[in-house]
C-alpha positions as CSV (number, residue, x, y, z in Angstrom):
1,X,0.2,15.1,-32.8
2,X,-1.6,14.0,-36.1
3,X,1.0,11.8,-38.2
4,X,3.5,14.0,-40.3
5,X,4.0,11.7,-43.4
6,X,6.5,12.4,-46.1
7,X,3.7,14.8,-47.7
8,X,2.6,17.1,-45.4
9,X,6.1,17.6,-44.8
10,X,7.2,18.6,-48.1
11,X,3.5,20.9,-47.6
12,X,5.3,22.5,-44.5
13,X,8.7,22.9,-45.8
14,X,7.7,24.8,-49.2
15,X,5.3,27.1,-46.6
16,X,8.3,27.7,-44.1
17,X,10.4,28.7,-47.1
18,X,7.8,30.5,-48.5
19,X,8.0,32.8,-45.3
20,X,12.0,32.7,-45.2
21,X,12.1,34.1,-48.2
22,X,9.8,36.9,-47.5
23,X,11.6,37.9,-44.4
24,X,14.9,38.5,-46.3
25,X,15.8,41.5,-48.2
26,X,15.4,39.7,-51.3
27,X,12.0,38.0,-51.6
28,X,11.3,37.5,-55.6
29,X,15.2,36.3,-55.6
30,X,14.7,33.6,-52.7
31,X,11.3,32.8,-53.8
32,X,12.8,31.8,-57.3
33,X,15.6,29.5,-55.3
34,X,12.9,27.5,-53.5
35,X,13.2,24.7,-56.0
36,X,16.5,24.3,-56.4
37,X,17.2,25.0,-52.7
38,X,15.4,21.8,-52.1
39,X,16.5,20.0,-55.0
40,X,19.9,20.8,-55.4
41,X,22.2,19.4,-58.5
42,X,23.4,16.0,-57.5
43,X,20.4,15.6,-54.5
44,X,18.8,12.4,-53.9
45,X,15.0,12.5,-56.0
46,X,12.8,11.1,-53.1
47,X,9.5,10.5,-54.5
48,X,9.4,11.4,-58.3
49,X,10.5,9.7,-61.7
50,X,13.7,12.8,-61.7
51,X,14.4,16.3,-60.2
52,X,12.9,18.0,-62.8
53,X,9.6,17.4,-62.0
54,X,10.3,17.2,-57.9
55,X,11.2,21.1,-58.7
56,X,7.8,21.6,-60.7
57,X,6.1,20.4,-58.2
58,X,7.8,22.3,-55.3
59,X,7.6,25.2,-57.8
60,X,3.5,24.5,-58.1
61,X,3.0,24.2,-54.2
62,X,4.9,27.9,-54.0
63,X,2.3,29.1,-56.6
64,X,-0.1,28.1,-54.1
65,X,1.3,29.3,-51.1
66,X,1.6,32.8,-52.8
67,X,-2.3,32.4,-53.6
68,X,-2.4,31.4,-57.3
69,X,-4.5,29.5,-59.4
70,X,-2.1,26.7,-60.3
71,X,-4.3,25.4,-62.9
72,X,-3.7,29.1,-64.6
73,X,0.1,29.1,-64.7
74,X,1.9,29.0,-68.2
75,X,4.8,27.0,-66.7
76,X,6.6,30.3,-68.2
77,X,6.3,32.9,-65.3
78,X,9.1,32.8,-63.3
79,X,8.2,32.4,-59.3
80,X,9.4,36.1,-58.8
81,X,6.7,37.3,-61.2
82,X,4.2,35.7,-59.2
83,X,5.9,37.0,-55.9
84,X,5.9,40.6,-57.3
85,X,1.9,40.3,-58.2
86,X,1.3,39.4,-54.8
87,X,3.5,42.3,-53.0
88,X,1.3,44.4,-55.6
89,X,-1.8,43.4,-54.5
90,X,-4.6,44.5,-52.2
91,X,-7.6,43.0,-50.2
92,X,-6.8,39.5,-51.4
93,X,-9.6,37.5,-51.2
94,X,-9.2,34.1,-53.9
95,X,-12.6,33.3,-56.0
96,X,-11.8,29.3,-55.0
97,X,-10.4,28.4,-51.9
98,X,-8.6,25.3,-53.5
99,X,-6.6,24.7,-56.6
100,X,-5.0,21.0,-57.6
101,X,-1.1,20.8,-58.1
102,X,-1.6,19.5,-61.6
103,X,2.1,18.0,-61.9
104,X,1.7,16.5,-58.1
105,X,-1.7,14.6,-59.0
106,X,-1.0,10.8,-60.1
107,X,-4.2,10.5,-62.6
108,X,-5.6,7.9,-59.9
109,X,-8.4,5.9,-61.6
110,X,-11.8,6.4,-60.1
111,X,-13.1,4.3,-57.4
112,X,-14.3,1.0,-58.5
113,X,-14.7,-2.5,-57.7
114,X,-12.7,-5.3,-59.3
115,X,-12.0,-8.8,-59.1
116,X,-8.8,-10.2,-58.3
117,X,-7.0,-13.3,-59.3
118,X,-7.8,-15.0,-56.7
119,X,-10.9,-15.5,-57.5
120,X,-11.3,-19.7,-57.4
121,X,-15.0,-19.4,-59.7
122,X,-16.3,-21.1,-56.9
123,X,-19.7,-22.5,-57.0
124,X,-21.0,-20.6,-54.2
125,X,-21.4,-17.4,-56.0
126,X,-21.8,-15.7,-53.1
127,X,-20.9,-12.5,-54.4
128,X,-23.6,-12.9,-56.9
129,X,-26.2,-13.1,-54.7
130,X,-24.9,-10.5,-52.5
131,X,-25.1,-7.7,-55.4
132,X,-28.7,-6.2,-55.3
133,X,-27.8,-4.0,-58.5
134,X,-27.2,-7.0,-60.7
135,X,-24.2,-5.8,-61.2
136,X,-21.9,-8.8,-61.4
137,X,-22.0,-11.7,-63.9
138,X,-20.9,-15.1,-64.5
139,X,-18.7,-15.5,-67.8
140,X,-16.0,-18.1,-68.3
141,X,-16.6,-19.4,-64.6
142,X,-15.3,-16.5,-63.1
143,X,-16.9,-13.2,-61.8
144,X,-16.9,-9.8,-63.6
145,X,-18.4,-6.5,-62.6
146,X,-20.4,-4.1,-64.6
147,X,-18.9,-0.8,-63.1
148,X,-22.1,0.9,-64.7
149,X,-24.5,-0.9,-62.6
150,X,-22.2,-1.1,-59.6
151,X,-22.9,1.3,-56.4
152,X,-19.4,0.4,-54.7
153,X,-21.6,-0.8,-52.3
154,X,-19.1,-3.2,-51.3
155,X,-21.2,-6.3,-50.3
156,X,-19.4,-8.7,-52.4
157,X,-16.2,-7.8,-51.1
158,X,-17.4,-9.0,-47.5
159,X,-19.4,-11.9,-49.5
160,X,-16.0,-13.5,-51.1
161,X,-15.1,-16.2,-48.9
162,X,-11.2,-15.5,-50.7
163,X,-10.9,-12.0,-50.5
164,X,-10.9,-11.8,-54.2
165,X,-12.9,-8.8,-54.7
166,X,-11.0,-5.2,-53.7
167,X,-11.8,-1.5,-54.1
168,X,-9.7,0.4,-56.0
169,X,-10.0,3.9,-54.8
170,X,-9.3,7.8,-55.9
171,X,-8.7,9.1,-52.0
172,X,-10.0,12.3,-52.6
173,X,-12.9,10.9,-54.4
174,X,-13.6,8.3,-52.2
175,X,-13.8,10.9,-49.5
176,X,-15.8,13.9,-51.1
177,X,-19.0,13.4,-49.8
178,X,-21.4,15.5,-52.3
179,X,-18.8,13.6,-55.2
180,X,-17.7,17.2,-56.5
181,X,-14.2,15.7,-57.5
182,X,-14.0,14.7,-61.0
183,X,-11.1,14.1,-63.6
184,X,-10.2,15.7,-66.8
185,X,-9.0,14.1,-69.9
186,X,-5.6,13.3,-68.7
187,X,-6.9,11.6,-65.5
188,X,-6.0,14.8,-63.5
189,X,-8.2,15.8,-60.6
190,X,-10.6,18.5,-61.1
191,X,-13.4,20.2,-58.2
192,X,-16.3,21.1,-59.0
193,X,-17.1,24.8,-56.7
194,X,-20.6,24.5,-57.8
195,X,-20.8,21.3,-55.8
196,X,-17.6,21.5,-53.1
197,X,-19.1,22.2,-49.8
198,X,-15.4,23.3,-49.0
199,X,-15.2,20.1,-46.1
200,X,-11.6,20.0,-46.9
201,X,-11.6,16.2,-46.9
202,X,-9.9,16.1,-50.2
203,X,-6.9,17.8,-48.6
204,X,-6.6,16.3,-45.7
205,X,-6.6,12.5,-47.7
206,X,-4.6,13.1,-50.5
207,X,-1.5,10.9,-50.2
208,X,0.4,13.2,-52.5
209,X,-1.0,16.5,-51.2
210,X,-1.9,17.3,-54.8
211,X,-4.9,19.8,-53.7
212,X,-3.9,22.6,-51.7
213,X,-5.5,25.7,-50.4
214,X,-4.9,28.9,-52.1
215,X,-3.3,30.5,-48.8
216,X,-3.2,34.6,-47.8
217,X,-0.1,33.9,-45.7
218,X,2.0,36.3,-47.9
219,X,-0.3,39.4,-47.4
220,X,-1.0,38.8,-43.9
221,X,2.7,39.5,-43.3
222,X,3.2,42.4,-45.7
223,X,0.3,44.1,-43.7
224,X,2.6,43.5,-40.6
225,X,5.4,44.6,-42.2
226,X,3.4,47.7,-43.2
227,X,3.0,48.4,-40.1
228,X,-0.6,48.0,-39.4
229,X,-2.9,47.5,-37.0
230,X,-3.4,43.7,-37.6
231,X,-5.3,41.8,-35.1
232,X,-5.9,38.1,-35.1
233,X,-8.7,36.4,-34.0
234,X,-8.0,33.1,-33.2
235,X,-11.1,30.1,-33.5
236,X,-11.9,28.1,-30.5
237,X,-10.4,25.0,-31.7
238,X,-7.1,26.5,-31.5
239,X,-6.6,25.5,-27.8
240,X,-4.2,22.6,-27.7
241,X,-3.1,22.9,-31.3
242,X,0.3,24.1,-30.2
243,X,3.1,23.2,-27.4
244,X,2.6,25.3,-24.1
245,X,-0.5,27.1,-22.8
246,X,-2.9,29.2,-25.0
247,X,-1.9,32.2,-23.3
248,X,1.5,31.1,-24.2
249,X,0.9,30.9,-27.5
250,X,-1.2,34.1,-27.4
251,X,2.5,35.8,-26.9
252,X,3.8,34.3,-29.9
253,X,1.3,35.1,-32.1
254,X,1.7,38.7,-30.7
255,X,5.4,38.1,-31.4
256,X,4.7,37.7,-35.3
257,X,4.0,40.9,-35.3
258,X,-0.6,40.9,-34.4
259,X,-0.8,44.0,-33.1
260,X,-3.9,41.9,-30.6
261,X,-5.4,38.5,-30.1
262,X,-8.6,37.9,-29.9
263,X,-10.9,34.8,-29.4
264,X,-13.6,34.4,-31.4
265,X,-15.2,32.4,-28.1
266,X,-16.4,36.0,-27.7
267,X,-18.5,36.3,-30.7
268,X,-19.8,32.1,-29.5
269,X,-21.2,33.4,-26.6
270,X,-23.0,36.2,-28.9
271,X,-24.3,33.0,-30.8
272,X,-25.4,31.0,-28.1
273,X,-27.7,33.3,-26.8
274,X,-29.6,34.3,-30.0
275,X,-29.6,31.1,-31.1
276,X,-31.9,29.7,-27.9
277,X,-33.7,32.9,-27.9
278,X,-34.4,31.7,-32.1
279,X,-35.1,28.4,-31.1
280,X,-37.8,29.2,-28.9
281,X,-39.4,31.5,-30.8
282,X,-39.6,28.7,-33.4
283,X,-40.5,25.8,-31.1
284,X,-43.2,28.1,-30.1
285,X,-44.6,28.9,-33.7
286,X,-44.7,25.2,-34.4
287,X,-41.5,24.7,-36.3
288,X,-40.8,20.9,-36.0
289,X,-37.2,21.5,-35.0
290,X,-34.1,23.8,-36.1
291,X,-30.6,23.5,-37.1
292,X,-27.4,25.0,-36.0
293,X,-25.7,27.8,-38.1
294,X,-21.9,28.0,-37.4
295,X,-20.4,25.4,-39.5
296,X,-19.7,27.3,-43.1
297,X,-19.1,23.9,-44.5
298,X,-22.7,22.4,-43.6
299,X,-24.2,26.0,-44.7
300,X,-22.9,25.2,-47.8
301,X,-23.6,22.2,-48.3
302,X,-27.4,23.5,-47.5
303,X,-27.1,26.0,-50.3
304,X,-25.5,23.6,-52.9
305,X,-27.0,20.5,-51.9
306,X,-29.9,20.4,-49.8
307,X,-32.1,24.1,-50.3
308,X,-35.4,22.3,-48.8
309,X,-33.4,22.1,-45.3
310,X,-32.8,25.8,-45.5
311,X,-35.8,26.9,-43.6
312,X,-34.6,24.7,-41.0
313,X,-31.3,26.4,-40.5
314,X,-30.8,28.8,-37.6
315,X,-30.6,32.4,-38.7
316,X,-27.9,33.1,-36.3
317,X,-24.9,34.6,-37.3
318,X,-21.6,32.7,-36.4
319,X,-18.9,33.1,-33.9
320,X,-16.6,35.0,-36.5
321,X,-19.0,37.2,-37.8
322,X,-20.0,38.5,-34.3
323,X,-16.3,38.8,-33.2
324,X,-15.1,40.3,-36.3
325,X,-18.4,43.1,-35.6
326,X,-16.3,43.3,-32.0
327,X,-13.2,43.7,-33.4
328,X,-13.8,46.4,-36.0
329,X,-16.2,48.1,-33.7
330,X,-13.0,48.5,-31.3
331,X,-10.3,48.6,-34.1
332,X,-12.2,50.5,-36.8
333,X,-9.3,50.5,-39.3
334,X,-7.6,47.3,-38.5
335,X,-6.5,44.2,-40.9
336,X,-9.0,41.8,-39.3
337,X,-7.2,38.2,-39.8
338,X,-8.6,35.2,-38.9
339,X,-6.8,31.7,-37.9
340,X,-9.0,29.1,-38.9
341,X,-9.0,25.1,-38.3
342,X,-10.2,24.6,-41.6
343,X,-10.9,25.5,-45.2
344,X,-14.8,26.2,-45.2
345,X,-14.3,29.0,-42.4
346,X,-11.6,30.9,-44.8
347,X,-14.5,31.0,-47.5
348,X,-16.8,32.4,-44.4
349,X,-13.6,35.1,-43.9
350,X,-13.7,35.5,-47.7
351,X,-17.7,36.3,-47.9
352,X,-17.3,38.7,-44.9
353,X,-16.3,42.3,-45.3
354,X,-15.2,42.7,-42.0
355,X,-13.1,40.1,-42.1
356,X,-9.6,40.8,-44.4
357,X,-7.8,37.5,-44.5
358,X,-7.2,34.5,-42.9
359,X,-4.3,31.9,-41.9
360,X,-5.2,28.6,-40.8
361,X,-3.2,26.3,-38.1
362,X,-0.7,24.5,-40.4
363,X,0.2,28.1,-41.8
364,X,0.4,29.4,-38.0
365,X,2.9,26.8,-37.4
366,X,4.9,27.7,-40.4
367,X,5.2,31.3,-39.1
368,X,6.2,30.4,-35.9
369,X,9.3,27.6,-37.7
370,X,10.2,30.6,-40.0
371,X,10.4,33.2,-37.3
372,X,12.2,30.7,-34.9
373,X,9.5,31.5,-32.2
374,X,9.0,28.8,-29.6
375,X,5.6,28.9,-27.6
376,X,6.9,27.0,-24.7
377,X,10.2,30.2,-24.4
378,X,6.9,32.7,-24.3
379,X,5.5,34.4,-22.0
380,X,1.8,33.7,-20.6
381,X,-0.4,36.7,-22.0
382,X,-3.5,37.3,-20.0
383,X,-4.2,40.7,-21.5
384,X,-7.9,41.5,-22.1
385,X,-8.4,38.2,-21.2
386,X,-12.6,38.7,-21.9
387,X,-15.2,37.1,-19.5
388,X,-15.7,33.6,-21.9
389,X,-18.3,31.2,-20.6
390,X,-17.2,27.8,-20.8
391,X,-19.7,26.4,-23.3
392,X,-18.3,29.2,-25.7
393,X,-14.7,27.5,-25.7
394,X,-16.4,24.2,-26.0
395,X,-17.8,25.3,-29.1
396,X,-15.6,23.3,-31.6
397,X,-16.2,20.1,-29.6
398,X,-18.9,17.5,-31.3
399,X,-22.0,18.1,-29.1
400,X,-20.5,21.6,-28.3
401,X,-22.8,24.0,-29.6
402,X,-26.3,22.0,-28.6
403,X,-25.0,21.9,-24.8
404,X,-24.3,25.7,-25.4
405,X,-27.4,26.8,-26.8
406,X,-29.8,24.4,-24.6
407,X,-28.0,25.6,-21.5
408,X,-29.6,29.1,-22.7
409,X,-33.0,27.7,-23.5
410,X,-35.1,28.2,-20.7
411,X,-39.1,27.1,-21.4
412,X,-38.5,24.3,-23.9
413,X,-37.2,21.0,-24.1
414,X,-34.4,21.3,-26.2
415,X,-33.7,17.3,-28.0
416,X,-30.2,16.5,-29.2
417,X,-29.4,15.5,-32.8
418,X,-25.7,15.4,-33.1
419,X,-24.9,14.9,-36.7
420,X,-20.9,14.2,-36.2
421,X,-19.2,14.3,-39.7
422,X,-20.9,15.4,-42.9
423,X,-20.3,12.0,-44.9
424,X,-22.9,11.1,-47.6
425,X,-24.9,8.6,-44.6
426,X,-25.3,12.0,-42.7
427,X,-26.2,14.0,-45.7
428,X,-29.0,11.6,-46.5
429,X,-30.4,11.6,-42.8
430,X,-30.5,15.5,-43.7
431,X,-32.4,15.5,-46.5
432,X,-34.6,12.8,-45.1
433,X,-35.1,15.7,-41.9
434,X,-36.1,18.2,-45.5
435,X,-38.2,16.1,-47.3
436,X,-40.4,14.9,-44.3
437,X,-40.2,18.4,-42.6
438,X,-39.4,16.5,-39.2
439,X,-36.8,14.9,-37.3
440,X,-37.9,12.1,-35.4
441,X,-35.7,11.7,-32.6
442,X,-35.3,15.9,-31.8
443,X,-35.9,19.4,-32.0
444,X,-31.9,20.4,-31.7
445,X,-29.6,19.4,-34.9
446,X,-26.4,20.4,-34.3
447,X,-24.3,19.7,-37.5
448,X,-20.6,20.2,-37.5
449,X,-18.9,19.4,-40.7
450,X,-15.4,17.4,-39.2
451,X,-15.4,14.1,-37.5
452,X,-15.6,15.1,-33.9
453,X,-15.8,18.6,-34.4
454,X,-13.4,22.1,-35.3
455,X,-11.1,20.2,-33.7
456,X,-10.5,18.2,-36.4
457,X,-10.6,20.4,-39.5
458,X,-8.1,19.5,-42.3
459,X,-6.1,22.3,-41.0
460,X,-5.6,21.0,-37.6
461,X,-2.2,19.8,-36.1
462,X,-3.0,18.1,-33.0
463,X,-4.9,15.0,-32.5
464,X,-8.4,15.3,-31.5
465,X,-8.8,13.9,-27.9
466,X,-5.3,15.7,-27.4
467,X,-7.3,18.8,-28.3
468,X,-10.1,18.0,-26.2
469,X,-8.0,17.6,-23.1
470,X,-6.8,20.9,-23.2
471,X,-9.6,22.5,-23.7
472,X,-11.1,21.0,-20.6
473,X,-7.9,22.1,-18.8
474,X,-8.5,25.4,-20.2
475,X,-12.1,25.8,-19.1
476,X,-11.3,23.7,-15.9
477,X,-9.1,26.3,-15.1
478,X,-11.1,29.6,-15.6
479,X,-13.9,27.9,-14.0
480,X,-11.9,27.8,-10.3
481,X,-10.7,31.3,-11.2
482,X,-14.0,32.8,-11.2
483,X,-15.2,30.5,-8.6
């Protein structure tokens, strides 16, 4: 399992109460209790200066979890206000995926390079020479840094034969790759959507868990406790996110009250073969080489970022938008959810009219707690159990989707680029492919957004070779079926 620290803890807790309360009789009561529940009179304060603000911030994540701007609330409305608005409500879709917990953020200062006191103003100056901005000076014997000619760099932290020289960083700065985090006045961190390529790296890094996706979790389960027909379809990477088989946890999820479970595998092997029939046809009309099209996080960072690529990007739909055609074609008036590994695919949901909402793992997982469902008690459901190719449930695996399509291609040489993580190295060596119109060493790109893949999105619970294991004892095991 990834590491649980102290903050995604307090994350899953406010969720699983978040869902306890809905379940009672009494939601806008319970939802106002939250706070005080876990921060009783007399109760130990864990991580903050008193209780008062360990209850604004709780209060803040349950403004998220119900789908709210927190950067909006008047500290005034009372948490069953906000829990009445969202029983109101209809076809919830939020205009930002993301909102920062204003009273959780520290103010961090930006990233910057300093110098220690244990800097000895040796003679050496090896640091000096090291810097190729001119950014650090001489004064008094001992080094200083301009921070406005410095590029963080970090050569003279390796040149320091002390180890005087450190980074101070922002995490969720230091991470954002297209630097779309930014501070207001108060030192409070503020995103950027004209920039955010939705990567969900900010989330995943913050050590106070201070930006937090705006979540549909509430209206998903209203629309089951409505009584319709709400079918989930469940992303690739989900296979050995959860104890027990997949068709174990198929059950469970059918236990929460999804009316069916489908796998958007389905709608991969829909991709895979128009994408090689697209790459053919543009190999064959000269284009120097193509991208992939199914990370929403690299699209977008191809509409914000890098527009001179876009003729390079594969016109093929994704997996989700085939499967939620599939679904709705067979369900025409069903809630369409989808449960996602990551932020960037709930914006896809949220830009696609056949899909209605979606949930992503950690949310999942807080169902299941709430609900007191154990996937290892359930059942194994093979019910419409579709035909799925191997290569389609090896979609969210680095490398995945190029071994997919290429299998398909069948007159053309098909060259791997695997571009494995969209940090700002790999977001240069993409605009490098735009400016020269080429790419040296293939015709292929495949770009995922995550560090090894879906399996690894910020919403993911499992660690990623865990995840890869099980997925090869998934396939492994349909593979000698159909043999």
């Amino acid at each position: 399992m990834k590491t649980l620290n102290q903050a995604s803890k307090l994350k899953k807790e406010v969720l699983i109460r978040l869902v306890q309360a809905f379940l009672t009789d009494n939601f806008e009561q319970k939802i106002n209790d939250i706070p005080f529940d876990m921060r009783p009179k007399g109760s130990e304060i864990p991580f903050r200066c008193c209780i008062y603000k360990e209850r604004e911030i709780i209060r803040e994540r349950v403004i998220a979890g119900l789908g709210f701007e927190v950067g909006q609330d008047d500290e005034k409305t009372l948490l069953s206000e906000y829990a009445k608005k969202t029983i109101e409500r209809e076809n919830f879709k939020p205009s930002t995926m993301m909102t920062v917990l204003d009273t959780a953020c520290t103010a961090c200062s930006h990233s910057k390079i300093v110098v220690t006191e244990l800097c000895k103003g040796c003679i050496a100056k090896a640091c000096q020479s090291a810097c190729k901005f001119n950014a650090i000076q001489i004064i008094d014997k001992k080094t200083v840094i301009d921070n406005s000619k410095c590029k963080k760099c970090k050569m003279c932290i390796s040149a320091c034969p002390y180890n005087a020289i450190a980074k101070i960083s922002a995490p969720c700065e230091d991470v954002c790759p297209v630097d779309a985090i930014g501070k207001d006045e108060k030192g409070i961190t503020k995103i950027n959507f004209d920039k955010c390529i939705l990567c969900g790296k900010c989330i995943a890094s913050c050590p106070f868990a201070a930006v937090h996706e705006r979540s549909q979790i509430i209206d998903i389960l209203k629309e089951i406790k409505n009584k319709k027909k709400v079918i989930a379809m469940v992303a690739p990477a989900i296979v050995g996110q959860f104890p027990g088989t997949f068709f174990q946890l198929k059950s469970a999820i059918k236990q929460i009250g999804f009316y069916d479970v489908v796998e958007v595998a389905q709608g991969a092997d829909v991709t895979i073969q128009n994408e090689a029939k697209e790459f053919e046809h543009k190999m064959n009309s000269g284009q120097p080489f193509m991208t992939s099209s199914c990370c929403a996080g690299y699209l977008r960072l191809v509409e914000n970022t890098l527009p001179d690529l876009k003729p390079f990007v594969s016109d093929t739909k994704t997996p989700l938008y085939y499967t939620a055609e599939i679904v709705k074609e067979k369900y025409p008036d069903c809630v369409a959810v989808f449960i996602s590994p990551c932020i960037s695919k709930k914006y896809e949901s949220c830009k696609n009219d056949k899909v209605n909402y979606a949930l992503n793992f950690e949310e999942l997982g807080a169902i299941f707690v709430a609900k007191q469902i154990d996937v290892l008690n359930c059942q194994p459901d093979t019910d419409n159990n579709e035909n799925i190719t191997p290569h389609a449930r090896k979609f969210p695996i680095a490398g995945g989707v190029f071994k997919a399509v290429s299998n398909s291609v069948k007159n053309i040489e098909a060259k791997p680029v695997i571009i494995n993580n969209l940090d700002k190295k790999n977001i240069a060596l993409l605009s490098s492919f735009a400016k020269n119109k080429k790419c040296p060493t293939g015709n292929l790109v495949e770009v995922m957004c995550c560090q090894g893949g879906c399996i690894n999105g910020n919403a993911t619970i499992s660690t990623t070779n865990s995840a890869i294991k099980k997925i090869e004892e998934l396939v492994s095991k349909d593979e000698s079926e159909n043999s």
